[in-house]
N, C-alpha and C positions, 0 to 999 in steps of 0.2 A: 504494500500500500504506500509505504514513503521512504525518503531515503533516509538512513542514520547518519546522524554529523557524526564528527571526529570528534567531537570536543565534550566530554563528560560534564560541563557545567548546561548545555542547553540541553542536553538529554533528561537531567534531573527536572527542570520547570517547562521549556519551551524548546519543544522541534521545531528547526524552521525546515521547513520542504521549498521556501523559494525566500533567499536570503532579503530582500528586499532595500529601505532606505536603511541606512547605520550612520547613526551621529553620537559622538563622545558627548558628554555630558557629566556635567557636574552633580554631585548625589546635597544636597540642603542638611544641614544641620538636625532637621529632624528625620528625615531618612536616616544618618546614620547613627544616629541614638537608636532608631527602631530596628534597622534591618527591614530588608525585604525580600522578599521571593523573585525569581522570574517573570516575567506577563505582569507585573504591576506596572498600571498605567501613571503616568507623571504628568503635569503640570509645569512652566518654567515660571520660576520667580525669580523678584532681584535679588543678583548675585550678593553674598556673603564674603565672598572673597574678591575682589579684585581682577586677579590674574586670573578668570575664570569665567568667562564671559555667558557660558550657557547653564546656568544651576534649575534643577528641576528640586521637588518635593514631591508627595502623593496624590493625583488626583482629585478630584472632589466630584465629578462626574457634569460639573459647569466646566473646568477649564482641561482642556487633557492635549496631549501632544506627540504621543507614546509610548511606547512601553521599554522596559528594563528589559534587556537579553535574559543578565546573569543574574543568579541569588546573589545578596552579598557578602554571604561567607565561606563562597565555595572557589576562594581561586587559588592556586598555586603558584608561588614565583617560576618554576620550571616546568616543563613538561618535556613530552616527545616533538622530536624535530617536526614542522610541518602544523603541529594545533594550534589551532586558531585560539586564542587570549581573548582577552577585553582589549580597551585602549592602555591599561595599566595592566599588568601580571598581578597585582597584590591585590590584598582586601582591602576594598576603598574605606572601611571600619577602619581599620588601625591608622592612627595620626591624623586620626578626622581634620586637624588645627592647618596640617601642613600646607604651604603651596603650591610644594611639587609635583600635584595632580595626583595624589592617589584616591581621592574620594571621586577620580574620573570613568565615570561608566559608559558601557555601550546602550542607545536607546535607538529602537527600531520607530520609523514612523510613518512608512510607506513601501505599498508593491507585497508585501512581505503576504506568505500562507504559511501561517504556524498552524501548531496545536501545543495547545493551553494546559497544564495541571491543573492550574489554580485559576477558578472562575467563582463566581455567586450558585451556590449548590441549594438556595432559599431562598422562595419568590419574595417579593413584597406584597404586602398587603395592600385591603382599601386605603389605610390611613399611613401607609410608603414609610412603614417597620418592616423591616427584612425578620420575618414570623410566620411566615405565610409558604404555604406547601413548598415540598421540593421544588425546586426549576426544575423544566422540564425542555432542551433544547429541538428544534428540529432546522432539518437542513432547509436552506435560506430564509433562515430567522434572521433580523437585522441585530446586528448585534451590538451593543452599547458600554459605555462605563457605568460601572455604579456609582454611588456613593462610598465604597471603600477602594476605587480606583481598582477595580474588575472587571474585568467582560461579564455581562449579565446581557438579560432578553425581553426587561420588566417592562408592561406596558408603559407608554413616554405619561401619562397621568400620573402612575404612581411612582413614578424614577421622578417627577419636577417635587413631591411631594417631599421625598426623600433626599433631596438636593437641596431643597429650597431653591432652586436654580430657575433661569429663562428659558433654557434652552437643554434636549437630551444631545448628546454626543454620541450619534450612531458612527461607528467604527467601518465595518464592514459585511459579513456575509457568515454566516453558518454554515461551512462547508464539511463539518464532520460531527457527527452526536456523540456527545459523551455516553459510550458504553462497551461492552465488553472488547467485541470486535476495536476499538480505538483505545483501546487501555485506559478507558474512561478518560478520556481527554477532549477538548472541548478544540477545535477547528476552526478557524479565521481566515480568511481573505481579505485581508486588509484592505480596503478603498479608501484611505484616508488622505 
């Protein structure tokens, strides 16, 4: 069904089957007190640093502009000749302070056809509280950020409710259902 990358960090959160836009990015202050998985969607804010001209944080499902490749605590200064890294080999966690780019991540934002680990697994409600039945995805469902800067599929009513927002941020296309057959993973076509 797809191809396996070489590189044991997108295999963990996100396969990419068609590698798409890749832009370095700066990980915000709160990113990396949190940490985050793969496939979280980002936001750019102003920069904290200086030397750093593109800094993201988490989503909020009003402002988005990509997503993260890599977890953030899954990289190693070495590898095998040939794997593809981030823009940094380190954990952009450690010396969160510095200026030497280690808090500099990979963020996908176009062309791209992943598939997902980590998406919204619980609908929203009337009242746009993520309480409400399992998601349920199917193929070419528009697919959207959440509120915790996830692909999710919530009707755009209760995603503005849950936002508080003007506008839903439809991503792209459901192009795989999370289930057995997909290693329960959740399938994107990115049109963004």
């Amino acid at each position: 069904m797809s191809r396996f990358t070489d590189n044991v960090s997108e295999r963990l959160d996100v396969e990419l089957m068609m590698d798409g836009d890749r832009h370095e990015v700066a990980v915000g202050p709160l990113l990396r007190r949190s940490g985050w998985r793969g496939g979280l969607w980002v936001k750019y804010v102003t920069p904290t640093n200086p030397l750093q001209l593109f800094e993201v944080e988490v989503s909020d499902g009003v402002d988005g502009t990509g997503f993260l490749l890599f977890a953030s605590d899954d990289f190693a200064p070495f590898g095998p000749p040939g794997q593809r890294w981030n823009w940094t080999s380190f954990d952009p966690r450690s010396n969160s302070a510095a200026p030497s780019g280690t808090n500099v991540v990979t963020m996908v934002n176009g062309g791209a056809r992943a598939l997902f680990k980590v998406f919204e697994t619980v609908s929203l409600d009337a009242g746009g509280v993520r309480i409400g039945p399992p998601a349920v995805y199917n193929l070419n469902d528009l697919l959207k950020i959440s509120e915790n800067g996830l692909l999710c599929n919530d009707p755009d009513a209760r995603l503005l409710l849950a936002t508080g927002g003007v506008r839903v941020l439809v991503t792209g296309f459901c192009s795989v259902t999370p289930d057995s057959l997909s290693g329960n993973r959740l399938g994107l076509d990115l049109k963004y």
